[in-house]
matplotlib code that plots the C-alpha trace (Angstrom):
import matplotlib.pyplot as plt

x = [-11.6, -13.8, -17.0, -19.4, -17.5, -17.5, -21.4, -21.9, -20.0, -22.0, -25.4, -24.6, -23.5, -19.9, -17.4, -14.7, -11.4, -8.5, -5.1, -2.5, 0.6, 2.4, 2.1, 4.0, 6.8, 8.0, 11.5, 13.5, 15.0, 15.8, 14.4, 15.6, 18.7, 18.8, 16.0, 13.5, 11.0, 8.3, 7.5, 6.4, 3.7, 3.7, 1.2, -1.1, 1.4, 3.8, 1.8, 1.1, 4.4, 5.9, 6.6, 5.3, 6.9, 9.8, 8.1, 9.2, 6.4, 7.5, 7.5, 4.8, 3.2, 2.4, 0.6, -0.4, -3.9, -7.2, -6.4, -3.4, -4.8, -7.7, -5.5, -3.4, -6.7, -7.4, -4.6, -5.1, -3.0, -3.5, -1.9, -0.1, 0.1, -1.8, -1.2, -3.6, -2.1, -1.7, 1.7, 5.5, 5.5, 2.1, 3.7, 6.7, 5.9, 3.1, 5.2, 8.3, 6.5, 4.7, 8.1, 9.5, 13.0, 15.4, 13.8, 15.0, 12.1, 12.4, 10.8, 10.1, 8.9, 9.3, 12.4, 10.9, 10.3, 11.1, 13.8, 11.0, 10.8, 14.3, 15.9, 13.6, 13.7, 17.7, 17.9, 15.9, 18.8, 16.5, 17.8, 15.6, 16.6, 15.3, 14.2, 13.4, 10.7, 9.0, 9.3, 7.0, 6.8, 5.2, 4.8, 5.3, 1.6, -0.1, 1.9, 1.0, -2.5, -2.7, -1.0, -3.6, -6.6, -4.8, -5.0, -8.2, -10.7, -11.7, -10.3, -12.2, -10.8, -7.7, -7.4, -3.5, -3.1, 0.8, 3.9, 5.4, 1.7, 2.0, 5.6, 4.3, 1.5, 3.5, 5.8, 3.2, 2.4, 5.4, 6.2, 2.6, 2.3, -0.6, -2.6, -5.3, -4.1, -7.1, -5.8, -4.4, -7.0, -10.1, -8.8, -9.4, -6.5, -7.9, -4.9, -5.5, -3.3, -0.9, 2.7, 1.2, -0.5, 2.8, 4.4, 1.7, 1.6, 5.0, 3.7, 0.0, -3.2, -4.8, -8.6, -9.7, -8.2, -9.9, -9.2, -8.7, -6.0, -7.1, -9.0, -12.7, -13.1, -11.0, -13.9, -16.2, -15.1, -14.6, -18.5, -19.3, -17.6, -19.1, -22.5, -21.7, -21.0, -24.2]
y = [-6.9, -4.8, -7.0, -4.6, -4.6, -8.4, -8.8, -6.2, -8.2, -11.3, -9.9, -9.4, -13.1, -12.0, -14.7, -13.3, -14.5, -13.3, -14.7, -12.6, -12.0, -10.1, -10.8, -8.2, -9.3, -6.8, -6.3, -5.6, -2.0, 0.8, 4.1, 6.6, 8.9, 11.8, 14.5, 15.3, 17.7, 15.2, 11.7, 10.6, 7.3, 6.2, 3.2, 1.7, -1.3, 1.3, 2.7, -0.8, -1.6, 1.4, 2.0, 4.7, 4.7, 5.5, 8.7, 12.4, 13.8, 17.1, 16.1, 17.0, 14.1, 13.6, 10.3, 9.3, 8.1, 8.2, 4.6, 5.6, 8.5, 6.8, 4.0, 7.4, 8.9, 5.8, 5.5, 8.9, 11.1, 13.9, 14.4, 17.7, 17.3, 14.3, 15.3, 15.3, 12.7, 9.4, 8.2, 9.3, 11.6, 13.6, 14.1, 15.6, 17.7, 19.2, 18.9, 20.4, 23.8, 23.6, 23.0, 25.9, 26.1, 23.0, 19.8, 17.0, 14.0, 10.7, 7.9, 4.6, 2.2, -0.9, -3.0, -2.6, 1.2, 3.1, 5.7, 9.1, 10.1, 10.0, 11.4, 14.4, 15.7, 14.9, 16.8, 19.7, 20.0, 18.4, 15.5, 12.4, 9.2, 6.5, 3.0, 0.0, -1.4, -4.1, -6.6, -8.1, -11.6, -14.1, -17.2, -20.4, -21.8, -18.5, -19.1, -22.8, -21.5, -18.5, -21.4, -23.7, -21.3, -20.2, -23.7, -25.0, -21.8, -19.0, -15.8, -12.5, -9.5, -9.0, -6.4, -4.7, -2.7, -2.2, -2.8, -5.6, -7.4, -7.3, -9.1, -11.5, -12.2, -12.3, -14.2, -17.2, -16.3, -16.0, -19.7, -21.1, -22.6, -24.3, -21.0, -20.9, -18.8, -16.2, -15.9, -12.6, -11.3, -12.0, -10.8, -7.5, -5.7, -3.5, -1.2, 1.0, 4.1, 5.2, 3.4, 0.2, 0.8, 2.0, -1.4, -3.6, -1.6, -2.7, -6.2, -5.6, -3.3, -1.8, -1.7, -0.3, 2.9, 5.0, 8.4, 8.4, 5.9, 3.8, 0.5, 1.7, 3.4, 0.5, -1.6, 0.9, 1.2, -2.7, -2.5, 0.1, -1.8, -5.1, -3.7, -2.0, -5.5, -6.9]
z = [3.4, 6.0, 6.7, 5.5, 1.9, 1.7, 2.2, -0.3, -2.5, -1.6, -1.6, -5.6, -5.8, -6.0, -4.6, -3.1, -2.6, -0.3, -0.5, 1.1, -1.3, 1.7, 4.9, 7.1, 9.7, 12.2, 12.3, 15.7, 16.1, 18.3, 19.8, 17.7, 19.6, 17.6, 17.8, 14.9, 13.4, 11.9, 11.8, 8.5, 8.7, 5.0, 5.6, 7.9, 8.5, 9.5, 12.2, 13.6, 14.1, 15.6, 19.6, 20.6, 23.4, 21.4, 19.7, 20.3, 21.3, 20.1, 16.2, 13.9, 12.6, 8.9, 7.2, 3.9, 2.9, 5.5, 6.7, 8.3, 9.6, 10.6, 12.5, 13.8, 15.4, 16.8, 18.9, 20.5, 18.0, 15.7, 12.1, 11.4, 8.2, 5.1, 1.6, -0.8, -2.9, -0.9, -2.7, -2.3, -5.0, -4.5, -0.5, -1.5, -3.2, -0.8, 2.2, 0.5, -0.2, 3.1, 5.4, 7.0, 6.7, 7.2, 9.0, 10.3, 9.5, 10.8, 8.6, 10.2, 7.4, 5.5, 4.2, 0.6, 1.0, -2.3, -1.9, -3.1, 0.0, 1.6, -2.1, -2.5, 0.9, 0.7, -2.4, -1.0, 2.4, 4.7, 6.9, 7.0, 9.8, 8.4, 10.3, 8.8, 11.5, 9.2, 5.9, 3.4, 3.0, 0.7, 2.4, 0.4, 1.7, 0.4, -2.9, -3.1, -2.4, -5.5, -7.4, -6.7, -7.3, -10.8, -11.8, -10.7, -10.6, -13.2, -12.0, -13.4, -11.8, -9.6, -7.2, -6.0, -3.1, -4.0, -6.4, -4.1, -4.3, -8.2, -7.9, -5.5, -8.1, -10.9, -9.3, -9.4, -12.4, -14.9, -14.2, -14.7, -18.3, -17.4, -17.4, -20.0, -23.3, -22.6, -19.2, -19.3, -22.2, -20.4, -16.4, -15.2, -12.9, -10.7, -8.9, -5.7, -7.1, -9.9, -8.5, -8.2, -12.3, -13.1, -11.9, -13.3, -16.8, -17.3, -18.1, -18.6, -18.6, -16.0, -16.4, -12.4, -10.8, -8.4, -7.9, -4.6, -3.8, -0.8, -0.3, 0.0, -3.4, -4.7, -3.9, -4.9, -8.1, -9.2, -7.9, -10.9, -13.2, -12.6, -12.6, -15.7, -17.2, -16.2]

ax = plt.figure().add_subplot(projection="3d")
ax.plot(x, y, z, "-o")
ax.set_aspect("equal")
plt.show()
C-alpha cells in the first residue's frame, strides 16, 4: 500500500492490515530468438521481471492498467498502445480492431496467466510467443499468518487485487471451522476489477468495485464506503 494511502487510512482510525497471499518468484528464461511486432506487459510484476536487455527494440509496446504504464515510463519507455479496459478481455478486443494486418506479439508473463489473450489473438491469425518469466506463490508463514489473524482478530472488509489472491484466501479459509458463523455475513469483499468479482462471486458477494480497475480507486472507493457507514 503506497504511504500516502496508508496514513489516509490511519488519519480516520482505520487499521490496516497487509498480508501478502502471493508473493511473486522470478522464473529463469531466455532472450526470445524469433522477431516480433508488440510486446504485451499485462502487469506491473511483469514489467519488473523482464530483461530488457532481451527486448526488440523495434516492437510496439502495449500495457494494461496506469501502474504498468507508469512502472513502463519509469524505466525510460513509451507505450504504443493501453486499452481502455485494464483486463484481458477489454484488450482484445481494442487491440484486435486497432492491429493492422497479421502480427506477431510476444507475451512475457506469469505461470498462472489465463489463456484470453493468447486464444483470441490465436483465433483472429495472429501469432503470439509466449514466456513464462515469473510465478505466484503463497508462502506457508503468510498462510500461518491470515490463519492466525482469521482466528484471533475481527476482520471487516477484504480487499483483492486478483483471482489467484481470492484462492489463496480461500484457501485459508474453506478449512477454518473455527470462523465465527457471521463471518462471511458481516465481511465486506472489495475486488479491484470484474475477473477477480467474477472469481470471488462464485462463492460469495462482492460489495466494492471501482470503475476503473487498479489499486488507487480501489482504495478510494472502500474510503466512500466506509464513510458512508459512519
Amino acid at each position: 500500500m503506497p504511504e500516502n494511502i496508508y496514513y489516509t487510512f490511519a488519519e480516520k482510525n482505520i487499521e490496516v492490515i497487509t498480508i501478502p497471499l502471493n508473493r511473486t518468484v522470478i522464473q529463469p528464461y531466455q532472450k526470445m530468438e524469433q522477431d516480433y511486432d508488440w510486446i504485451f506487459f499485462t502487469s506491473a510484476n511483469a514489467v519488473k521481471y523482464f530483461d530488457f536487455n532481451f527486448l526488440n527494440k523495434q516492437a510496439k509496446i502495449l500495457a494494461i492498467g496506469n501502474q504498468t504504464v507508469k512502472v513502463l515510463k519509469n524505466l525510460g519507455f513509451d507505450v504504443d498502445f493501453q486499452p481502455k479496459e485494464a483486463f484481458s478481455e477489454g484488450l482484445v478486443k481494442e487491440w484486435l480492431t486497432f492491429a493492422d494486418g497479421k502480427q506477431r506479439v510476444f507475451w512475457p508473463h506469469s505461470f498462472q496467466a489465463r489463456r484470453v489473450i493468447y486464444n483470441a489473438l490465436t483465433n483472429q491469425g495472429h501469432d503470439v510467443l509466449e514466456q513464462v518469466i515469473y510465478r505466484n506463490e503463497f508462502y506457508l508463514e503468510d498462510q500461518e499468518k491470515l490463519r492466525h489473524f482469521l482466528l484471533n482478530e475481527v476482520l471487516d472488509y477484504v480487499l483483492f487485487a486478483s483471482p489467484s489472491a481470492w484462492m489463496s484466501f480461500s484457501k485459508v479459509t474453506e478449512p477454518l471451522q473455527q470462523l465465527p458463523a457471521d463471518f462471511w455475513s458481516r465481511l465486506k469483499i472489495a475486488a479491484i476489477g470484474p475477473v477477480t468479482a467474477k472469481a470471488i462471486k462464485k462463492k460469495q458477494s462482492v460489495v466494492i468495485q471501482p470503475k476503473i480497475y487498479d489499486m488507487p480507486h480501489l482504495y478510494e472507493c472502500l474510503l466512500q464506503d466506509i464513510e458512508q457507514e459512519e
